[in-house]
C-alpha positions as CSV (number, residue, x, y, z in Angstrom):
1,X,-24.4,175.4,-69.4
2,X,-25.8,177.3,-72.3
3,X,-22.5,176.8,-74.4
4,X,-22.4,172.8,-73.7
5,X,-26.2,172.5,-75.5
6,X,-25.0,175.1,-78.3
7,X,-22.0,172.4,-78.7
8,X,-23.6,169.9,-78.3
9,X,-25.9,171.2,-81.2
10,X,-23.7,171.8,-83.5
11,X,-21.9,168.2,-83.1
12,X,-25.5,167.1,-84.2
13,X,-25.8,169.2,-87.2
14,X,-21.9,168.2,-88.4
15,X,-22.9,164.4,-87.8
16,X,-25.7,164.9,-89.4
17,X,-24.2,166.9,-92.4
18,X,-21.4,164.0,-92.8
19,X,-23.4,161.0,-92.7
20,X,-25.5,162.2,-95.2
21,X,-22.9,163.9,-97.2
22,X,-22.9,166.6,-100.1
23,X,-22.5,163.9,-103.4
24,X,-25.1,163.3,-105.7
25,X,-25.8,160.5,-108.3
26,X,-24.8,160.7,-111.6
27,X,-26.5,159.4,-115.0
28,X,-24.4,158.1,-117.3
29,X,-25.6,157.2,-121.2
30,X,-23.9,154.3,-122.0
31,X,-22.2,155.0,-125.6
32,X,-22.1,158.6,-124.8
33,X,-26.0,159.4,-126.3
34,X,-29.7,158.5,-125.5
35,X,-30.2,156.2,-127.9
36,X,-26.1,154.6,-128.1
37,X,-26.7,151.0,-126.9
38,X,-25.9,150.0,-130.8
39,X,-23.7,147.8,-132.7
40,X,-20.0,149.4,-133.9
41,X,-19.5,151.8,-130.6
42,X,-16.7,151.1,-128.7
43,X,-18.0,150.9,-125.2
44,X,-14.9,150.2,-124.1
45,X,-13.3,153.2,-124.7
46,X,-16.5,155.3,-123.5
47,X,-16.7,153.4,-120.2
48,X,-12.4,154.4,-119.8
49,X,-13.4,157.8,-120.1
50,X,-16.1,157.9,-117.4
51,X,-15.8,157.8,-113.8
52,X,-18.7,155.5,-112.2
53,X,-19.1,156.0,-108.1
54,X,-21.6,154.0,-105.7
55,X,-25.1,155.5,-106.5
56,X,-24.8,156.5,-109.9
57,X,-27.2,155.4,-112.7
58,X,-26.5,154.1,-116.5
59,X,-29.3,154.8,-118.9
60,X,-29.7,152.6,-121.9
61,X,-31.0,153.7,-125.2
62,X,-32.1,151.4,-127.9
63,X,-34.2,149.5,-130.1
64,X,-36.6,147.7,-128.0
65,X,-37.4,145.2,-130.6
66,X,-33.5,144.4,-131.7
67,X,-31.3,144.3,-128.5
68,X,-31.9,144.0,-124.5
69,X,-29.5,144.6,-121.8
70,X,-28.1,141.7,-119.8
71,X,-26.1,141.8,-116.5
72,X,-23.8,138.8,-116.7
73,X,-20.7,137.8,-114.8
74,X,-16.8,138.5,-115.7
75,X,-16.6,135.3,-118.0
76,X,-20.0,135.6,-119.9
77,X,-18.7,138.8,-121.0
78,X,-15.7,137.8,-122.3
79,X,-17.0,134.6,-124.1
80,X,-20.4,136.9,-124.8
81,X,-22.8,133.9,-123.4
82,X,-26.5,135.2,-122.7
83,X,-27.7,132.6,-121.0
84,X,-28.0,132.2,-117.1
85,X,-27.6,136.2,-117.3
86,X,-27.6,137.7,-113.6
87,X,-30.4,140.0,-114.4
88,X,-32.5,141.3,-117.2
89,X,-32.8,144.9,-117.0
90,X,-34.6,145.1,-120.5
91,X,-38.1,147.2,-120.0
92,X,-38.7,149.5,-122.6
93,X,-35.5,150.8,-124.8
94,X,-34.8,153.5,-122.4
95,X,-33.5,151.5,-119.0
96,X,-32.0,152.7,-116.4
97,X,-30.0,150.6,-113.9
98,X,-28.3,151.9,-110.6
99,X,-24.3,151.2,-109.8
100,X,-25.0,149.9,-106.2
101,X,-21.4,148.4,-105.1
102,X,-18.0,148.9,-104.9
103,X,-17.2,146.7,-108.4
104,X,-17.4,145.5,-112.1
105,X,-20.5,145.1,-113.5
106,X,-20.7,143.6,-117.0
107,X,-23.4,143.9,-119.6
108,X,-24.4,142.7,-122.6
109,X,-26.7,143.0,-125.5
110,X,-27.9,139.1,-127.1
111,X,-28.9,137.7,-129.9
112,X,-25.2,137.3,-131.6
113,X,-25.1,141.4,-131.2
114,X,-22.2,141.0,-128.5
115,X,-19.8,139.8,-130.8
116,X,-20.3,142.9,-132.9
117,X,-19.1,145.2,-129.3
118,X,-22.5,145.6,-127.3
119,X,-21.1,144.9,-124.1
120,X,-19.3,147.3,-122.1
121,X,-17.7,146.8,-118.2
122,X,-18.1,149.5,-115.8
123,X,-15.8,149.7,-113.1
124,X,-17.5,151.4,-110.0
125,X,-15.6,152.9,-107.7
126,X,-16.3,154.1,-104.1
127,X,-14.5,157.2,-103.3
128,X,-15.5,159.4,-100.6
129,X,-18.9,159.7,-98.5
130,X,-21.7,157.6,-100.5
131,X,-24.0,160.1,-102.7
132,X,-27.2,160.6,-101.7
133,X,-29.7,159.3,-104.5
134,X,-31.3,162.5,-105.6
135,X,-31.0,161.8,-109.1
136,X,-32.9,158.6,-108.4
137,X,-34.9,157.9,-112.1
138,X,-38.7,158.2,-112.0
139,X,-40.5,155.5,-113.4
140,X,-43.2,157.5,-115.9
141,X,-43.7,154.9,-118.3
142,X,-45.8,157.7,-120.6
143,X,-42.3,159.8,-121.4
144,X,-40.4,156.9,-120.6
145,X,-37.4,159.7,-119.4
146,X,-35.1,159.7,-117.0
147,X,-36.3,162.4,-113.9
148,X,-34.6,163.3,-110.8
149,X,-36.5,163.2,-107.6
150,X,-35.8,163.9,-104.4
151,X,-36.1,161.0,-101.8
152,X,-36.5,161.1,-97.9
153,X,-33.0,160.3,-97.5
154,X,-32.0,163.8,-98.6
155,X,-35.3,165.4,-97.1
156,X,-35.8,164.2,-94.0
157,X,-31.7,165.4,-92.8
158,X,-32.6,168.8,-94.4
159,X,-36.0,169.2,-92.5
160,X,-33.9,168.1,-89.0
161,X,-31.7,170.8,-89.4
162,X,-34.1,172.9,-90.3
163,X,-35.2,172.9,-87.2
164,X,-32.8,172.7,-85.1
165,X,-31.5,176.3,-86.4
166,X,-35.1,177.6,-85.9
167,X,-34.9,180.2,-83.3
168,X,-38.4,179.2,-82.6
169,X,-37.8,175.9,-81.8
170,X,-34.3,176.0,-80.7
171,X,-35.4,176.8,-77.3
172,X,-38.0,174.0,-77.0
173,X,-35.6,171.1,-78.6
174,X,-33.2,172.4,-75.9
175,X,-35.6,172.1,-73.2
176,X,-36.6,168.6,-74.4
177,X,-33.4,167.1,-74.6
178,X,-32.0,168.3,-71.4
């Protein structure tokens, strides 16, 4: 009986440790630098050298008072129209913006500058278990930077099994479930 609840455990803690997986987010500085979103870069070639999974985040250095990021779909980008733009991510000059499907997103920078280059595509891919989002940005408008933090999706299944591989409270989660 003993060796069915120490099975039975450890299927728990290997569901547990699968779901939520190993990955982490990644942030990528579009252009290569923290302040790259800037005419004559070729964000083409930058974006071809990167891999971008589900979960990772670009970050978006510029002028604040020259250029702004714009999602737009597949044939805004190529024809470099600005208007009816999916989302605005401009803030501040230093923007994050987090790669949350499986596909292309597009971006632009307006104001004529997109026929100069300032666009780039980033083909997201999603390979293997989704990352959790430790490297989730903080929003501290005073340094305006970029910070990891770590979320309740990577602390709450660290604190489970935690627990359940407490000696202490093995034997009292044992007698609980069963």
């Amino acid at each position: 009986m003993e060796n069915k609840r120490v099975m039975i455990l450890m299927m728990v803690m290997i569901l547990l440790i699968t779901k939520f997986g190993c990955g982490k987010a990644e942030l990528h500085y579009v252009g290569g630098g923290k302040s790259n979103w800037a005419p004559n870069i070729n964000f083409s070639h930058w974006s071809s050298q990167q891999t971008f999974h589900l979960g990772d985040w670009l970050y978006f250095g510029y002028n604040k008072y020259q250029f702004n990021v714009l999602e737009v779909n597949e044939t805004s980008y190529e024809k470099c129209i600005e208007k009816d733009f999916i989302k605005n991510i401009t803030k501040g000059g230093r923007d994050v913006f987090q790669l949350t499907e499986p596909k292309t997103y597009y971006f632009l920078s307006g104001g004529g500058y997109c026929f100069g280059g300032m666009k780039v595509a980033i083909d997201v891919v999603h390979s293997g278990p989704p990352p959790t989002p430790a490297l989730a940005p903080a929003t501290n408008r005073s340094s305006m930077a970029a910070v990891p933090s770590i979320t309740g999706h990577v602390i709450t299944p660290l604190l489970l099994i935690l627990i359940l591989t407490s000696p202490f409270l093995y034997v009292d989660f044992l007698h609980y479930i069963f």
